[in-house]
N, C-alpha and C positions, 0 to 999 in steps of 0.2 A: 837391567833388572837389579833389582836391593839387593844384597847380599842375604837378608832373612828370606824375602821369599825362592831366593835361588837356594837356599838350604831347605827350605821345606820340600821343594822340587825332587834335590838328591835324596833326601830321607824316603818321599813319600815312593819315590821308584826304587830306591833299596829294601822297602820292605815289600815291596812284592815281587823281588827277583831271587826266584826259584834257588840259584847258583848261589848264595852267600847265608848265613845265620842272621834270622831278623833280630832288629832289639825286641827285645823281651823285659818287662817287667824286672825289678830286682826285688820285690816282695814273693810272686808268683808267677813264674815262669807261663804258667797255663792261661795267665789272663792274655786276652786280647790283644795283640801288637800296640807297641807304643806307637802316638801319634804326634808330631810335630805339632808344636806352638808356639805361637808369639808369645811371652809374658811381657805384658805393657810395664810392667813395674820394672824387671830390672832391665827391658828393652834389648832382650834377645831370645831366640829360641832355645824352645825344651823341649823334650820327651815328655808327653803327660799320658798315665795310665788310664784309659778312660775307668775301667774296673773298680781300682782303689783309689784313683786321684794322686798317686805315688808321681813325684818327678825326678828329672833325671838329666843331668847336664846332655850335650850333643857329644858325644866321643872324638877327640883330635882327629879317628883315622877318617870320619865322615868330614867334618868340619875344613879337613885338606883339601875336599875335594870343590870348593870353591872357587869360582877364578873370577881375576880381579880383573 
């Protein structure tokens, strides 16, 4: 597996596991859970707000949990 889709994998089961703080928006907290993206331009995943369209790097502590 890619390394982007094995991080959308952990993201998209990190934000639905009850036991941790999902990401959240950093415009507005209340908006909708971030969702994992490819962006083809700079050729790696992001956080995209669906709400506001706000984005948002992948945080190192998620990003570690990759294996090569």
């Amino acid at each position: 597996m890619n390394k982007a889709k094995q991080l959308i994998e952990i993201i998209e089961k990190w934000q639905c596991d009850p036991n941790v703080h999902p990401l959240t928006c950093g415009i507005n907290s209340e908006h909708q859970l971030l969702k994992p993206v490819f962006d083809k331009q700079f050729e790696k995943v992001q956080l995209f707000c669906v709400d506001c369209e706000w984005k948002q790097e992948v945080p190192d502590f998620i990003q570690s949990q990759i294996s090569f």
